[in-house]
C-alpha positions as CSV (number, residue, x, y, z in Angstrom):
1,X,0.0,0.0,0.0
2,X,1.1,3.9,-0.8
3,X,1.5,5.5,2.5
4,X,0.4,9.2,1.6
5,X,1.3,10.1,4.7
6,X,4.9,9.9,4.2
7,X,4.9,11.0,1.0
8,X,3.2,13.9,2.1
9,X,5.9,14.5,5.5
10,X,8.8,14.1,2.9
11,X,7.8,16.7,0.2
12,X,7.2,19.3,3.1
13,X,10.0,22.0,3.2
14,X,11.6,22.5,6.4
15,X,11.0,25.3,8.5
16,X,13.9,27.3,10.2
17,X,13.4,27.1,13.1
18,X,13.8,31.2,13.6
19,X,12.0,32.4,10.7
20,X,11.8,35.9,11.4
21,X,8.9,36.3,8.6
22,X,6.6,34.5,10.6
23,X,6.5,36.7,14.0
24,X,4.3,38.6,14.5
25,X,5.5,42.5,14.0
26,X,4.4,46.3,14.8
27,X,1.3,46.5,12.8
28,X,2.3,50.4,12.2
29,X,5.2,49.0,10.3
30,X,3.6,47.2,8.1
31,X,3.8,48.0,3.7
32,X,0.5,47.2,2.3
33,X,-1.7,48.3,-0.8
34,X,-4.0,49.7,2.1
35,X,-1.0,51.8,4.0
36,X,0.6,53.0,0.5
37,X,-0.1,56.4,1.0
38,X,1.2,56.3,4.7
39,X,4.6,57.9,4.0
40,X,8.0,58.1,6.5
41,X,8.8,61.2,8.2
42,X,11.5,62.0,9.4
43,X,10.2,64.0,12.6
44,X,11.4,67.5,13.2
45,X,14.6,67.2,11.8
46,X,16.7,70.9,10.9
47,X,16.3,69.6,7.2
48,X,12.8,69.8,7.4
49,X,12.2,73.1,9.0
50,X,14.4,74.2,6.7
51,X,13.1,73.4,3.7
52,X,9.3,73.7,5.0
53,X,9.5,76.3,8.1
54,X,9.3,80.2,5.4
55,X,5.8,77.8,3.7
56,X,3.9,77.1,6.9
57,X,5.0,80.3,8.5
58,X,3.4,82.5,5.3
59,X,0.3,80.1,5.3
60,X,-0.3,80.7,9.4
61,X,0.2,84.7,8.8
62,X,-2.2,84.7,6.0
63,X,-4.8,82.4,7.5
64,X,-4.5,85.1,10.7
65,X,-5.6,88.0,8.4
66,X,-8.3,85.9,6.6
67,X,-9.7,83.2,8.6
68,X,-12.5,83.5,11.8
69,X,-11.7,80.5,13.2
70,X,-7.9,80.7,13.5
71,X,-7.8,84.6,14.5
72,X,-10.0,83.5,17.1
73,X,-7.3,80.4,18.4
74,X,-4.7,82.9,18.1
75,X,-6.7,85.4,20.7
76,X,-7.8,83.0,22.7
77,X,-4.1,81.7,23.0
78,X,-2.8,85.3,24.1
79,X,-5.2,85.9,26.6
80,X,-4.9,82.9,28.3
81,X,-1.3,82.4,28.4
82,X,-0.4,85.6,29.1
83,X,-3.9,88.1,29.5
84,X,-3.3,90.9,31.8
85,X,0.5,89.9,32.4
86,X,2.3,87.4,35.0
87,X,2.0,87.6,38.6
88,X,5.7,88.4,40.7
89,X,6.7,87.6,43.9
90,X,10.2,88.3,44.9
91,X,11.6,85.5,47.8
92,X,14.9,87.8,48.6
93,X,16.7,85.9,51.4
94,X,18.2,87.5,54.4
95,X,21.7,87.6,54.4
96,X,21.6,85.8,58.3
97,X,19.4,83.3,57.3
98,X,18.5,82.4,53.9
99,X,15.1,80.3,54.4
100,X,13.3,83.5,55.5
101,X,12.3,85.6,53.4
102,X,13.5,89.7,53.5
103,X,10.9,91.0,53.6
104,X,12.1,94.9,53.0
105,X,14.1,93.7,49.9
106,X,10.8,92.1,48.6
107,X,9.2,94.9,48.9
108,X,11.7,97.1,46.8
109,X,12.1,94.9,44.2
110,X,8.2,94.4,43.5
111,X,7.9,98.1,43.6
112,X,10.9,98.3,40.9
113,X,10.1,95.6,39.1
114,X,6.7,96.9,38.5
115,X,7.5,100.6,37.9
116,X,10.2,98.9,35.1
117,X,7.2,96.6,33.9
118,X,4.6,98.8,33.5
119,X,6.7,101.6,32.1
120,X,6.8,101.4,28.2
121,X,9.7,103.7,28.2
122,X,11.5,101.6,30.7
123,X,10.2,98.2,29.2
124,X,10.9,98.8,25.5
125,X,13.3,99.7,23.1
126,X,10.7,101.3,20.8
127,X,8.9,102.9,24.2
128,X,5.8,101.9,22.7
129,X,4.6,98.4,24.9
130,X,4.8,97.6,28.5
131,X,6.6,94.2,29.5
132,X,2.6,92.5,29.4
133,X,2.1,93.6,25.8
134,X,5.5,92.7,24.9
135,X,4.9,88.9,26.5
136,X,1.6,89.1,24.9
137,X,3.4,89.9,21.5
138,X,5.6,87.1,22.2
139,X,2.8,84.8,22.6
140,X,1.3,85.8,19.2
141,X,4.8,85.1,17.7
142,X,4.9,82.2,19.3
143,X,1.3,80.2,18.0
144,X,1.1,82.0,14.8
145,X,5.2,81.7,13.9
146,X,6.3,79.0,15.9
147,X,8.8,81.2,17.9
148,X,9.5,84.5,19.1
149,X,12.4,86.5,19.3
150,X,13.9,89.1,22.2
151,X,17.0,91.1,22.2
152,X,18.3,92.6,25.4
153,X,19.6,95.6,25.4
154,X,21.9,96.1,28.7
155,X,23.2,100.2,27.1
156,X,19.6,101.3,27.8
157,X,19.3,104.4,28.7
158,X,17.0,104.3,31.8
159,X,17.4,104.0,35.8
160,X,17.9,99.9,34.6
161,X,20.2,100.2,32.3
162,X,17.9,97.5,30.2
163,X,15.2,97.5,28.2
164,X,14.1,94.7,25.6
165,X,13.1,94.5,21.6
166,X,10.7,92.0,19.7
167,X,12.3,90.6,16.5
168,X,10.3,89.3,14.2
169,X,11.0,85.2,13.6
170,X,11.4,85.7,10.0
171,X,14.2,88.1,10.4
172,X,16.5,84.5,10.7
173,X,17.5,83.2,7.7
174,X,16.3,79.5,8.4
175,X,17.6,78.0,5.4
176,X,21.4,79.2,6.6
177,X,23.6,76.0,7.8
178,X,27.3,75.8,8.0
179,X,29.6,73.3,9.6
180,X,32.5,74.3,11.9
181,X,35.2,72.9,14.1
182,X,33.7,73.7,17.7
183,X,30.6,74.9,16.5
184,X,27.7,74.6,13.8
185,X,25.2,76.7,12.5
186,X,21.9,75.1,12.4
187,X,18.7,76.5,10.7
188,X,20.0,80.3,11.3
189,X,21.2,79.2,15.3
190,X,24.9,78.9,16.1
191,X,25.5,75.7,18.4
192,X,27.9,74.3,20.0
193,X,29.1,70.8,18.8
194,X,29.1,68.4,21.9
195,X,26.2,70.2,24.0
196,X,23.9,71.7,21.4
197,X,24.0,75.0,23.7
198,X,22.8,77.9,21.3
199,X,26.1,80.5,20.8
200,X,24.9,82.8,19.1
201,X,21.8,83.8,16.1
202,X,21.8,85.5,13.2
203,X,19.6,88.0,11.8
204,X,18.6,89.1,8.7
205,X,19.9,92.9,8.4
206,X,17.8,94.2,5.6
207,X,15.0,93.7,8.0
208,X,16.6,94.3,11.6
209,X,20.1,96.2,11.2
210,X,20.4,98.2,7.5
211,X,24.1,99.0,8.4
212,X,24.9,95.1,9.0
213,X,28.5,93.6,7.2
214,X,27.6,91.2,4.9
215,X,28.4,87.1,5.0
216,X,28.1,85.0,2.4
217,X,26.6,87.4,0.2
218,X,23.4,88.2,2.5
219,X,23.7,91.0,5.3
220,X,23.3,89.0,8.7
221,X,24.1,90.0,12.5
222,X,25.6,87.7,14.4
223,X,24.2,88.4,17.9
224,X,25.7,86.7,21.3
225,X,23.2,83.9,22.7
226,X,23.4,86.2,26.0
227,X,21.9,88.5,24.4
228,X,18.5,86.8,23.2
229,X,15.7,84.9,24.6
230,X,13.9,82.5,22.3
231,X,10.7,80.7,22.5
232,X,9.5,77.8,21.3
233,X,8.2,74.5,21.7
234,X,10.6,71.9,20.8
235,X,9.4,68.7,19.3
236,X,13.3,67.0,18.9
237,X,16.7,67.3,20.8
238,X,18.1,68.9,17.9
239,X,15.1,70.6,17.0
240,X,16.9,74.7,16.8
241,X,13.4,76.7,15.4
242,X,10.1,76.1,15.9
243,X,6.9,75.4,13.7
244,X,3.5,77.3,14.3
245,X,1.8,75.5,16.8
246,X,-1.1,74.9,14.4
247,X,0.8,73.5,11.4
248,X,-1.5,70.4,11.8
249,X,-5.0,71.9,11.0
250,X,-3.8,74.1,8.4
251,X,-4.6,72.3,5.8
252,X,-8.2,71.5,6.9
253,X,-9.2,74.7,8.5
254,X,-7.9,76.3,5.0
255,X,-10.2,74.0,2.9
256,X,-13.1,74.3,5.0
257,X,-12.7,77.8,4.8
258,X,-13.0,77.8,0.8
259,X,-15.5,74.9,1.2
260,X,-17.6,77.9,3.3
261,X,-17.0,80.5,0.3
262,X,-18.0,78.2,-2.0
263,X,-21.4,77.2,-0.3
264,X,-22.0,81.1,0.5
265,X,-21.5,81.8,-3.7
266,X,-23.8,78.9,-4.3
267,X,-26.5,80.1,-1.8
268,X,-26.4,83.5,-3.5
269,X,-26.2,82.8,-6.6
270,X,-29.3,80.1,-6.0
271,X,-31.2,83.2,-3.5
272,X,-31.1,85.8,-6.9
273,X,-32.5,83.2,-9.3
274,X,-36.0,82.7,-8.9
275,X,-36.8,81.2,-11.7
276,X,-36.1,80.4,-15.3
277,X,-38.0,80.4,-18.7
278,X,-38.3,77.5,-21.2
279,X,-38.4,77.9,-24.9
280,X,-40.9,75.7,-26.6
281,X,-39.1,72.6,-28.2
282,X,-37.3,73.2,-31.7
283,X,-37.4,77.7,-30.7
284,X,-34.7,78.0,-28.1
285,X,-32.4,79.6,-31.0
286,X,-35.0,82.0,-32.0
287,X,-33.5,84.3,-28.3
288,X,-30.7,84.9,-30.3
289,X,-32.5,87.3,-33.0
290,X,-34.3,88.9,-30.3
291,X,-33.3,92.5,-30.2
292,X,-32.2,94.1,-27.0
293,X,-35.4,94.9,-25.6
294,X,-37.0,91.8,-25.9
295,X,-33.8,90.3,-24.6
296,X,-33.9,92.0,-21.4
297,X,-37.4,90.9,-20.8
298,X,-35.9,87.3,-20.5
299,X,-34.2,88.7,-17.6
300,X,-36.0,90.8,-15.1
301,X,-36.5,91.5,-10.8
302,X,-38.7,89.8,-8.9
303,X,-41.3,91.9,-6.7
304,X,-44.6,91.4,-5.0
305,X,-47.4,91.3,-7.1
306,X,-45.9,90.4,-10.4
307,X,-47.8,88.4,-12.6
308,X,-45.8,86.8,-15.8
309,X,-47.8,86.0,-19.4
310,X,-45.7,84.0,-21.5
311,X,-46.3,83.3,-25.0
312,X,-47.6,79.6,-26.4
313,X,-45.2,77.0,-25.8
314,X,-43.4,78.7,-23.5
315,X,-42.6,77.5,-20.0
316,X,-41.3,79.2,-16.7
317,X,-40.2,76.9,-13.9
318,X,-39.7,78.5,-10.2
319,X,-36.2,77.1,-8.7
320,X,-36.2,76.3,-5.1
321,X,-32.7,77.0,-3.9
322,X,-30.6,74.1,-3.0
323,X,-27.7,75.9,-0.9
324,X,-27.1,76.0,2.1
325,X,-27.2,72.4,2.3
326,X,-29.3,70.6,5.1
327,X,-25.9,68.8,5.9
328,X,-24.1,71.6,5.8
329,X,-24.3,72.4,10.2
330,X,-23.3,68.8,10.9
331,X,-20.1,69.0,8.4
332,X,-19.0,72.0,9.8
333,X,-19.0,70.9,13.0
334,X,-17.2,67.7,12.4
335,X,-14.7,69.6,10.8
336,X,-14.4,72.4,13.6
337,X,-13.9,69.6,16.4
338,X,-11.1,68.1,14.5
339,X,-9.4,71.2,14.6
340,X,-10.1,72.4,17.9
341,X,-8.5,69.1,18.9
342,X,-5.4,69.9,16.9
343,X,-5.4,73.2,18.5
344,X,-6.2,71.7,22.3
345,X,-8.9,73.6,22.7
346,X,-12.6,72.9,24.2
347,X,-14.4,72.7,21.0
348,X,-18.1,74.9,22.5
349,X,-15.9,77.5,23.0
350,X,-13.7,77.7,20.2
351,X,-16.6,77.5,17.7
352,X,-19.2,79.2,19.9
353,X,-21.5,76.1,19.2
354,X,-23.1,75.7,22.1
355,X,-25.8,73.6,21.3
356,X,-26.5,70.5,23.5
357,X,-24.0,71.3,25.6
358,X,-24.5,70.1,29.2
359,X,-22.8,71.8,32.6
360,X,-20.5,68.9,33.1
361,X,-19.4,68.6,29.6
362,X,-18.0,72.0,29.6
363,X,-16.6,71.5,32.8
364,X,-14.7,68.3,31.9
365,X,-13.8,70.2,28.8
366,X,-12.9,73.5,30.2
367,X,-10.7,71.5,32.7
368,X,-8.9,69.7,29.8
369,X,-8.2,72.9,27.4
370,X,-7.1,75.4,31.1
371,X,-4.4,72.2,31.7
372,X,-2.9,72.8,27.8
373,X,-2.9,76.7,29.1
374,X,-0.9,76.2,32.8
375,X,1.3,74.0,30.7
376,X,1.8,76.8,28.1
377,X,2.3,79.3,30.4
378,X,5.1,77.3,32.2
379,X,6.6,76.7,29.0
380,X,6.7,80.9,28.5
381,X,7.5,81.6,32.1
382,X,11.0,79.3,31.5
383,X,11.7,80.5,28.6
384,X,11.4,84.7,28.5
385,X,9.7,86.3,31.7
386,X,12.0,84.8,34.4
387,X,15.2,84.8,32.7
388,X,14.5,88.6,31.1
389,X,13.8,89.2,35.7
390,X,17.4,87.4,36.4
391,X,18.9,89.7,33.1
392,X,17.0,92.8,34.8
393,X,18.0,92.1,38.4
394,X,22.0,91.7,36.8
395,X,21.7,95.3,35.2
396,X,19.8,96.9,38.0
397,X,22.3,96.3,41.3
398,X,24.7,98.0,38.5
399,X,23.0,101.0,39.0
400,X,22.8,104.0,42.1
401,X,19.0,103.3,41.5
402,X,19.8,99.6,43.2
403,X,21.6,101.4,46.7
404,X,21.6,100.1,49.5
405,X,22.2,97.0,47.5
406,X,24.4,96.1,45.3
407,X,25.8,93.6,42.6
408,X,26.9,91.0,45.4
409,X,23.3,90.5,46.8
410,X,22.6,89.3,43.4
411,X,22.3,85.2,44.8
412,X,20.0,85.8,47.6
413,X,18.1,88.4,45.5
414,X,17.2,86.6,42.6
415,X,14.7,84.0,44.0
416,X,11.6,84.4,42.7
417,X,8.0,82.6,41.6
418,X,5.7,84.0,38.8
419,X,2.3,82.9,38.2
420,X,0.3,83.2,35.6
421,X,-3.3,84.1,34.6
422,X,-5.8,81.9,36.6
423,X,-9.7,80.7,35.7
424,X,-12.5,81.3,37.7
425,X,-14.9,78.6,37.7
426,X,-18.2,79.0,36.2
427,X,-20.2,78.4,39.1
428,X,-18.1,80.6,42.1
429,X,-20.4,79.2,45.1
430,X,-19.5,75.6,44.5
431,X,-16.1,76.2,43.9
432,X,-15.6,78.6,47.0
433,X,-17.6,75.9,48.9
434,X,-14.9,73.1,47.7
435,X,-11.7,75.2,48.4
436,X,-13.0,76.1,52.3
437,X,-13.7,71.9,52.6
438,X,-10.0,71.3,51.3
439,X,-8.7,73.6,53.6
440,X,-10.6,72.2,56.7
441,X,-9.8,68.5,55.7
442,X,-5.9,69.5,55.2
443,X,-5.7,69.0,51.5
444,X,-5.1,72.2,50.6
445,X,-3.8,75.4,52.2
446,X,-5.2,79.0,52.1
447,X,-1.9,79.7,50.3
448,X,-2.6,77.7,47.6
449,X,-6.3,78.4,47.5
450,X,-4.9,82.3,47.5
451,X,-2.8,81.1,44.3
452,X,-5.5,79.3,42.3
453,X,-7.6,82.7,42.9
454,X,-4.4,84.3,40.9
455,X,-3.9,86.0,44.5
456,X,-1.0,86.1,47.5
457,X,-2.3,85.0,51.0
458,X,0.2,87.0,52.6
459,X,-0.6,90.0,50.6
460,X,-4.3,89.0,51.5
461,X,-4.0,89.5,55.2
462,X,-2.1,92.7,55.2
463,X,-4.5,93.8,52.9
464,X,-7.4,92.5,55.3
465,X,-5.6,93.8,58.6
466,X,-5.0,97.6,56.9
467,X,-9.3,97.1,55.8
468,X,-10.3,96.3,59.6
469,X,-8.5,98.7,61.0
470,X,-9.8,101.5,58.7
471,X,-13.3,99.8,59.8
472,X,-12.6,100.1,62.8
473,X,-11.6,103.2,62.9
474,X,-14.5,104.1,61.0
475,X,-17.1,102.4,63.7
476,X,-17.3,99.9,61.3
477,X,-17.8,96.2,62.5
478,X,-18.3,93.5,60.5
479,X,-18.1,89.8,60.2
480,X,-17.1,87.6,57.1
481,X,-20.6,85.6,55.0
482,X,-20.6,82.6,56.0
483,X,-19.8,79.8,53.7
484,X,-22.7,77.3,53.4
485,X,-24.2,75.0,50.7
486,X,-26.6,76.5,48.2
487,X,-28.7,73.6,46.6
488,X,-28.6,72.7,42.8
489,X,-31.2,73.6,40.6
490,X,-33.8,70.8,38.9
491,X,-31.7,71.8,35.6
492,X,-28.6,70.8,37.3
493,X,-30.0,68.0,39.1
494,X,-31.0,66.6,35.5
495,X,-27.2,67.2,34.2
496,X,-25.9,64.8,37.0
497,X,-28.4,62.2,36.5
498,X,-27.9,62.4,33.0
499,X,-24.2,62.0,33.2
């Protein structure tokens, strides 16, 4: 007998026994028909920026000037990252003991540092902006361009001896690269080799410095890394410019802002025809020979009352406008909550669309979207407000202005905090009620209730002693509200079942 099952065993190729073809591997890896048009990036890389950075940045400026949505991301970014302006505190130590706080040498560099903040002719080179509007400028820079610029200027001629000067991001050549010995010039930004550690940037002069020598053909300013503060959001270690922070929705916020042109032409066009005539079969080139009068009386307005005779075998039918299309709410808003995601920002807001929107679905989202803010305005505070304070603090114990101290107290002067804009919540009374329960329990402290409230609790009770005594004084006695439970509404007792 024919044993198949032999002949089947021996005509069965052997298997290795580590075929690496048969495990099982990232499915994001994989080249299919269906993932052809999935390309490789190469992530932020200099190369990139280079070649793509002068595109996106044009497309963001113009999409500024001519698009609702993303002027209103771009104001919505300044004023919460920045708004009013940050919130100092100086933590000068005293020279016995440095835990403790001095509090005389606090209180003389908040009054300085305010009168040089708020002070365009201090603050600015141009004397135009106070040290807010020049973060808040810096902020615009920063979502629209993908980076901003400052040059210090420690020759000022002020009680400071500084003062400071936007530059606009395109003013650096991004496209200029050159390799050296100890250091490197990448994407405009002079590094050094081993660390990465900026040296030094260079500017365009026909835009910042007419008088500038000339390199390579191009006039360009080579200024000391000292001397400038950049900002931006880097996405890889050798990442040395920034992209607008909206680079990913460009593309879609752009083509659903021609798709809304096109519908609005459409429903126009559809809105001033009302109707149309029909010539009688085998007669429609008998309009040609009509003279001008009887041509315009193919053509004519529609008003109340009108009553239209045709001749025999003619036909008028009435159009009923097809634009804006039914669909047209629900695409929109598909769209808009794609890019308020790319954008990190809670979607009612952005788009004002706040239809079937609950309580607790803008809270959760208004708690997601004011985390993306803290984190930005950490990101700003790092980067320009408290190193242009340790740059300021440096050039003012220079001065007389600085007596009785002087360049030496510069260690145990320069501790700081800054805080930036806070929220208030939309209902006050429950959030007041959850803060004083925190504090009772332990879990939080008035100081950092005081902070969330964008407030100092130190500054709070001198504030509150000076008020009772000037009560007092008055004949004036009164007693704090007290803090008690005010019960939900049958709309919001609804929400939370709901949810």
């Amino acid at each position: 007998m024919f044993d198949f099952l032999k002949r089947l065993a021996r005509a069965k190729p052997e298997q290795p026994a580590h075929n690496t073809r048969l495990v099982r591997s990232f499915s994001a890896a994989q080249v299919s028909r269906t993932l052809a048009p999935w390309k490789w990036d190469g992530g932020f890389s200099n190369t990139e920026i280079a070649a793509a950075l002068s595109t996106i940045r044009q497309r963001s400026r113009d999409m500024e000037k001519n698009s609702e949505h993303y002027l209103r991301w771009l104001d919505l970014f300044v004023a919460n990252v920045v708004g009013d302006g940050f919130k100092f505190k100086p933590l000068p130590g005293r020279e016995t003991n440095v835990e403790k706080v001095d509090a005389k040498a606090a209180a003389f560099l908040a009054y300085h540092w305010w009168k040089w903040t708020t002070d365009p002719e201090l603050a600015d080179v141009t004397g135009r902006k106070s040290f807010a509007a020049i973060c808040r400028l810096c902020a615009s820079n920063w979502a629209r361009d993908g980076e901003a610029f400052v040059l210090i200027d420690r020759a000022a001629q002020n009680d400071y001896g500084f003062a400071l000067r936007v530059i606009r991001p395109d003013a650096m050549d991004e496209t200029m690269n050159l390799n050296g010995t100890a250091t490197a010039i990448r994407n405009g930004v002079e590094v050094d080799r081993r660390t990465l550690r900026p040296v030094a940037y260079y500017f365009r002069a026909d835009r910042e410095d007419p008088a500038a020598a000339f390199i390579g053909g191009k006039p360009v300013v080579r200024i000391p890394a000292a001397n400038i503060l950049h900002l931006y959001t880097q996405h890889d270690e050798t990442q040395t410019r920034g992209i607008p922070l909206g680079h990913a929705v460009l593309c879609k916020l752009k083509m659903l802002d021609e798709y809304n042109v096109s519908e609005l032409v459409a429903a126009r066009d559809e809105s001033n025809t009302t109707g149309v005539y029909t010539a009688p079969a085998g007669q429609g080139g008998e309009i040609g020979e009509y003279d001008d009068d009887q041509s315009a009386a193919l053509t004519m307005p529609s008003e109340p009352g009108t009553k239209i005779m045709l001749e025999q075998g003619w036909d008028y039918k009435t159009v009923t406008p097809s634009h804006p299309n039914r669909e047209l709410t629900n695409f929109k808003n598909s769209m808009l909550r794609d890019v308020a995601s790319g954008l990190g920002l809670e979607y009612a807001c952005f788009a004002n669309d706040w239809a079937g929107v609950s309580f607790s679905s803008v809270r959760a989202g208004t708690l997601a979207e004011r985390d993306h803010w803290r984190t930005l305005q950490a990101q700003m505070i790092e980067q320009i407000v408290a190193p242009v304070f340790r740059a300021w603090l440096a050039s003012f114990l220079k001065y007389r202005a600085s007596s009785p101290y002087v360049a030496a107290d510069y260690a145990r002067l320069v501790e700081h905090e800054f805080r930036g804009r806070t929220w208030e919540w939309v209902d006050p009374m429950k959030d007041v009620n959850a803060a004083a329960v925190a504090v009772a329990h332990g879990w939080k402290t008035d100081t950092q209730i005081a902070a969330d409230y964008g407030t100092d609790y130190e500054e709070n009770l001198a504030e509150q002693k000076r008020l009772k005594k000037k009560k007092a004084d008055a004949g004036i006695l009164t007693e704090p509200p007290k803090v008690e439970n005010t019960p939900k509404t049958g709309k919001e007792n609804d929400e939370d079942k709901n949810d």
